[in-house]
One Martini backbone bead per residue (centre of mass of N, CA, C, O) as a GRO file, in nm:
protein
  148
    1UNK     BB    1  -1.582  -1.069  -0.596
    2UNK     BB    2  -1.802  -1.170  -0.793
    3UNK     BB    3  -1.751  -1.106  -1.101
    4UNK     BB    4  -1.399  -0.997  -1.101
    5UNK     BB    5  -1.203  -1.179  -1.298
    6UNK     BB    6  -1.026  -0.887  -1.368
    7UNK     BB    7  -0.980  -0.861  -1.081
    8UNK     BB    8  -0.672  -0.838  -0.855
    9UNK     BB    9  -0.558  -0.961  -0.548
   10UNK     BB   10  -0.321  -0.832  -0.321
   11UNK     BB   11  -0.055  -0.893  -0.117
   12UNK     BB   12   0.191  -0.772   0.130
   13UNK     BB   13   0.544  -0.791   0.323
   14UNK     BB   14   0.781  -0.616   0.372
   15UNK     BB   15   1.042  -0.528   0.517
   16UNK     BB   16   1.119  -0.390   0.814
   17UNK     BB   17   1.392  -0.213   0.730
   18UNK     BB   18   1.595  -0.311   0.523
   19UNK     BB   19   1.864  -0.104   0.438
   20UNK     BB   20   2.212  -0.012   0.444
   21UNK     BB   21   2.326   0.251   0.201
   22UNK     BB   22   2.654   0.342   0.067
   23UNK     BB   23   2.661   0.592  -0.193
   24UNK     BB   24   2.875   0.842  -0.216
   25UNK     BB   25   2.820   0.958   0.049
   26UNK     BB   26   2.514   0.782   0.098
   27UNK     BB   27   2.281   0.784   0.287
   28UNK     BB   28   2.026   0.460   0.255
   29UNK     BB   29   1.720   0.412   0.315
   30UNK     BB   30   1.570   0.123   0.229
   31UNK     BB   31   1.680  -0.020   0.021
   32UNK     BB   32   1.556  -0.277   0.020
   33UNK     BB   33   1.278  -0.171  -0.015
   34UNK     BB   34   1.312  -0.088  -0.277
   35UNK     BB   35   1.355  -0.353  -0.445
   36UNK     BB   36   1.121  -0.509  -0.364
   37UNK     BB   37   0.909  -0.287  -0.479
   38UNK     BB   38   1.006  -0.287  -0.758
   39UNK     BB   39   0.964  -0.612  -0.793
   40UNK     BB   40   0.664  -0.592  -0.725
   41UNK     BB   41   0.564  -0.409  -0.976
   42UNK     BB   42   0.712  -0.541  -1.181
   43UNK     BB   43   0.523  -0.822  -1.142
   44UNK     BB   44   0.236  -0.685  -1.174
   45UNK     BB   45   0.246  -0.606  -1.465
   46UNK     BB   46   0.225  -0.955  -1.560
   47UNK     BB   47  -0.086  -0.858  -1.489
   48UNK     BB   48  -0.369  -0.883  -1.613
   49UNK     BB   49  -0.524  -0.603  -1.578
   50UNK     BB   50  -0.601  -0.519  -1.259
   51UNK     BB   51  -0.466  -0.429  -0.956
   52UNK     BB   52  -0.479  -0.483  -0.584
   53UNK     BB   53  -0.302  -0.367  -0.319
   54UNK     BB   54  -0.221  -0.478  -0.002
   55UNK     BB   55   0.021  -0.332   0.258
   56UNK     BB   56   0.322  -0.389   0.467
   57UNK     BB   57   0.562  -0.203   0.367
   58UNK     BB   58   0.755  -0.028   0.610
   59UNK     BB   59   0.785   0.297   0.551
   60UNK     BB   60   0.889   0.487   0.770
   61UNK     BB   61   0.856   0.723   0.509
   62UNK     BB   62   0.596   0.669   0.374
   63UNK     BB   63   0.547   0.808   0.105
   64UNK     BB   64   0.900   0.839   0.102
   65UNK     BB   65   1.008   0.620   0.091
   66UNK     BB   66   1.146   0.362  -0.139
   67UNK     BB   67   0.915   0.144  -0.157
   68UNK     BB   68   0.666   0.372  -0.230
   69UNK     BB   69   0.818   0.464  -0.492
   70UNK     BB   70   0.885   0.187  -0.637
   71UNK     BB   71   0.618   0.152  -0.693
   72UNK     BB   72   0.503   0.397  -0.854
   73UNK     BB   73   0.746   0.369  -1.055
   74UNK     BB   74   0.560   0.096  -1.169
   75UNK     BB   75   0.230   0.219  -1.157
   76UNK     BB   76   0.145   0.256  -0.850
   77UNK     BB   77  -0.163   0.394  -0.703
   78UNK     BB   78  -0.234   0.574  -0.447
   79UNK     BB   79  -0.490   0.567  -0.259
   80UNK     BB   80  -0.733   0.711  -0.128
   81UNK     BB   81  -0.769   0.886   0.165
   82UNK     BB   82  -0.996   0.889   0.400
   83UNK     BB   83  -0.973   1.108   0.659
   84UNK     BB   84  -0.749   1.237   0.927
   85UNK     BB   85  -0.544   1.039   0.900
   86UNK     BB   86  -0.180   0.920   0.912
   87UNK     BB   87  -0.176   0.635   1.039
   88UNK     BB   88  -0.080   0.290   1.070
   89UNK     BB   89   0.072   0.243   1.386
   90UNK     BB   90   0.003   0.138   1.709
   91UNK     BB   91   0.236   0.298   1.878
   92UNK     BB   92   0.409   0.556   1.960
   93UNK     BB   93   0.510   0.532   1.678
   94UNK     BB   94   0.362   0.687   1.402
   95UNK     BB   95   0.301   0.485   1.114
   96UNK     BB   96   0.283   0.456   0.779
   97UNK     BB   97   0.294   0.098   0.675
   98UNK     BB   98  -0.037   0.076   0.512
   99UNK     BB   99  -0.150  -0.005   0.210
  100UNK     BB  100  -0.320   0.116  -0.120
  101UNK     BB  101  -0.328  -0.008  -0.424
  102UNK     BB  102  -0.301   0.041  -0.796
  103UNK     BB  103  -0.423  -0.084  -1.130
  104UNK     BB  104  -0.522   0.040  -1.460
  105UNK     BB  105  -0.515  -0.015  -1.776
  106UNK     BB  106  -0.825  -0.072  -1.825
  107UNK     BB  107  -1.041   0.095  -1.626
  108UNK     BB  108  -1.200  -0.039  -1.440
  109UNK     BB  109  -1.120   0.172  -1.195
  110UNK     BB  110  -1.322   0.473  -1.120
  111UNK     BB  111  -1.202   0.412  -0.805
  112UNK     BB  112  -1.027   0.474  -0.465
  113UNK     BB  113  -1.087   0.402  -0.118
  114UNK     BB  114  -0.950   0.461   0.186
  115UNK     BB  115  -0.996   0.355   0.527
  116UNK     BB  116  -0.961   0.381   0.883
  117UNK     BB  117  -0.974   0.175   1.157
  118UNK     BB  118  -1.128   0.190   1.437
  119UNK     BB  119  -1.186   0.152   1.783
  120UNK     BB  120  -1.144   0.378   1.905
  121UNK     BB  121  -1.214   0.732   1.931
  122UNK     BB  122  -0.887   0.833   2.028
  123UNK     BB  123  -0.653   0.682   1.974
  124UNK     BB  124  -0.518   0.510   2.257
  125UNK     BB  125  -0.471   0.268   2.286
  126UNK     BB  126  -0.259  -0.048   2.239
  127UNK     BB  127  -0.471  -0.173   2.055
  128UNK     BB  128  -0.624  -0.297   1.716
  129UNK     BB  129  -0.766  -0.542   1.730
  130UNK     BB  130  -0.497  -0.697   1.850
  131UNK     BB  131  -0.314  -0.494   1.713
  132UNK     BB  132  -0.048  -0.239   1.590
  133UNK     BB  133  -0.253  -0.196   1.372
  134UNK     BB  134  -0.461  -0.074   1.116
  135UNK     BB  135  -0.692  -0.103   0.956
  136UNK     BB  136  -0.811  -0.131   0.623
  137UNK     BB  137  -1.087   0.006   0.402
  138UNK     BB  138  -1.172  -0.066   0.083
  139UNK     BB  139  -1.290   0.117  -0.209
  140UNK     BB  140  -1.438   0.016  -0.524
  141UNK     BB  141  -1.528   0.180  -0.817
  142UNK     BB  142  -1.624   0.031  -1.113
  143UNK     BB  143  -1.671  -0.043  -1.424
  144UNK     BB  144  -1.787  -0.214  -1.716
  145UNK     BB  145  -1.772  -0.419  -1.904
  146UNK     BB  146  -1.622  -0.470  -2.175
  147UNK     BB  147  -1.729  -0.603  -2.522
  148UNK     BB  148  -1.511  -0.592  -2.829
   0.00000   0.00000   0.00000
């Protein structure tokens, strides 16, 4: 990362269930996590350059989760997923939990792609690397810095 110090790399993890909550008879799964998901968004606004967000968001509802709807609203890009894979959350229940996002106001970022790393060629042991989670390996193209 030496000589990019106009990328920022932020870490995140969101509340693991979020809360629920009835808004005029609408079941809200995830409330909590959309809120928090917001304010680190709507924070995220206020760091100059590009921004590369890693997080264990607890989506449970993957891409349409509500905490990753509302970083997406809020500006964050999520990053192109390269690979076949589905899940990053490695128990029976297998969920999308663990996201890389980005921003680039300035365009520094021309390219931005996860993989998902394996442990096991079948996916199917009980832990990966030792977690129940699935590291993540991003890999960002960047522009060149422009002097003007």
């Amino acid at each position: 990362l030496a000589g990019h110090s106009d990328l920022t790399f932020v870490s995140a993890h969101l509340d693991t269930h979020g809360s629920l909550r009835v808004d005029q008879l609408h079941l809200r799964l995830g409330a909590g996590r959309a809120a928090q998901g917001r304010a680190l968004g709507e924070a995220l606004k206020t760091v100059s350059g590009s921004v590369v967000l890693g997080a264990d968001l607890n989506s449970m509802l993957g891409m349409t989760d509500p905490g990753v709807r509302a970083l997406i609203e809020t500006g964050m890009h999520p990053t192109l997923r390269t690979g076949t894979w589905r899940h990053t959350f490695h128990t029976r229940l297998r969920l999308l939990l663990d996201h890389v996002m980005y921003r680039c106001p300035d365009k520094r970022i021309k390219h931005a792609e996860v993989v998902r790393l394996d442990e096991a060629r079948d996916d199917r042991s009980r832990r990966v690397f030792g977690s129940d989670h699935h590291p993540l390996l991003a890999r960002l193209e960047v522009n060149p810095v422009t002097h003007g």
